[in-house]
C-alpha positions as CSV (number, residue, x, y, z in Angstrom):
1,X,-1.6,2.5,20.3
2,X,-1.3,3.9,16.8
3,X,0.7,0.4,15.6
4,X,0.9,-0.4,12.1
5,X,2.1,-4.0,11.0
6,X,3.9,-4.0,7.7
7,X,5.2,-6.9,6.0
8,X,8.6,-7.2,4.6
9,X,9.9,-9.9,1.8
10,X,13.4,-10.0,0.8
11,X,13.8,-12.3,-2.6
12,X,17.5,-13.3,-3.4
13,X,18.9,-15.5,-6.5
14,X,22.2,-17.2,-6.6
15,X,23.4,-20.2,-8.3
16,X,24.7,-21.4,-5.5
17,X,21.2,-20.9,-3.6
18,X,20.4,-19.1,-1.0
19,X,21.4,-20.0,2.8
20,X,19.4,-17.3,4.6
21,X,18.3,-13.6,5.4
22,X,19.2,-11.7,8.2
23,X,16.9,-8.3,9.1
24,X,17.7,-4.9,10.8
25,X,14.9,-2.5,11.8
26,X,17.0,-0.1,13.5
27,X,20.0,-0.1,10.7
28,X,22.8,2.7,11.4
29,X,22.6,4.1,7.7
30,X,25.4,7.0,8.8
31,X,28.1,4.1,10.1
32,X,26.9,1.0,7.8
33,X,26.4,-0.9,10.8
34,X,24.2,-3.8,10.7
35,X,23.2,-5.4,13.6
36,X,20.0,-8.0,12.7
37,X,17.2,-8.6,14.9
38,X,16.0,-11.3,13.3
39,X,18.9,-14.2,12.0
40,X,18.7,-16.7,9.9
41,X,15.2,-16.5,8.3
42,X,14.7,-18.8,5.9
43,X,12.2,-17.8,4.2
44,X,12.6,-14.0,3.2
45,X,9.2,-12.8,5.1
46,X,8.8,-10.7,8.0
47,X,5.8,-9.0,9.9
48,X,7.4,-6.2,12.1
49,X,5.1,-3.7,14.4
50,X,5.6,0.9,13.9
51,X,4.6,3.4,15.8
52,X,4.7,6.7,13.4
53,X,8.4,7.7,12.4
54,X,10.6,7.2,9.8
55,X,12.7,3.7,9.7
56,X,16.0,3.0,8.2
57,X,15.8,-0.8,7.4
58,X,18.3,-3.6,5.7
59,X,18.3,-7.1,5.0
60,X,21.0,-9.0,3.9
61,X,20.9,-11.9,1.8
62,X,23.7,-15.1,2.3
63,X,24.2,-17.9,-0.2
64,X,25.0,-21.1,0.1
65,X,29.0,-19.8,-1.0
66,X,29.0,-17.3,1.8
67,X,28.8,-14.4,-0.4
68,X,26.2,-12.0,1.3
69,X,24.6,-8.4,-0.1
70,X,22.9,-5.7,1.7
71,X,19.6,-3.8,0.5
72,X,18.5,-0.9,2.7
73,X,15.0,0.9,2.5
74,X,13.8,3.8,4.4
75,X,9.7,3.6,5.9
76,X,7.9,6.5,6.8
77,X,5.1,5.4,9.1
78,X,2.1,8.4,9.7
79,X,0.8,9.1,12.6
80,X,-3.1,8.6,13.4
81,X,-5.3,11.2,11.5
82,X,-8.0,12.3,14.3
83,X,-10.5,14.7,12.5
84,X,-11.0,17.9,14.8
85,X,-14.4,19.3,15.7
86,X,-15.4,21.8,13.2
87,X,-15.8,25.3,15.0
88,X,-18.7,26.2,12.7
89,X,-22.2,25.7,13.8
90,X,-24.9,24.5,11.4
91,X,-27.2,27.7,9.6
């Protein structure tokens, strides 16, 4: 189906240490909204499914204070190569 599984890890440092991480694979860059798909990960590591296309992607961080920060990537994901028959025949 053309997928291609990419792995994510988020690493945070606080004094306070570091409650969680919170993931959104479909984050509204325009309008800052984030809206996670995956709450409370505890560990910082993700494996997330693409079809070809380009991603806008955050994950926040949330210490043990409550003080939280945001990090957003874009992911361009290609599409299949499929070689084409070449036209020219062999001399």
């Amino acid at each position: 189906k053309g997928l291609h599984e990419i792995e994510f890890i988020a690493q945070g440092q606080s004094e306070a240490g570091i409650e969680f991480y919170a993931w959104d694979f479909d984050y509204n860059e325009e309008n800052k909204i984030f809206k996670p798909n995956i709450l409370r990960d505890k560990d910082g590591k993700q494996h997330k499914k693409f079809e070809a296309g380009i991603y806008c992607i955050a994950v926040k961080v949330i210490d043990n204070d409550g003080l939280e920060s945001v990090e957003v990537i874009k992911l361009k994901i290609n599409g299949k190569s499929e070689l084409q028959p070449s036209d020219k025949s062999p001399a």
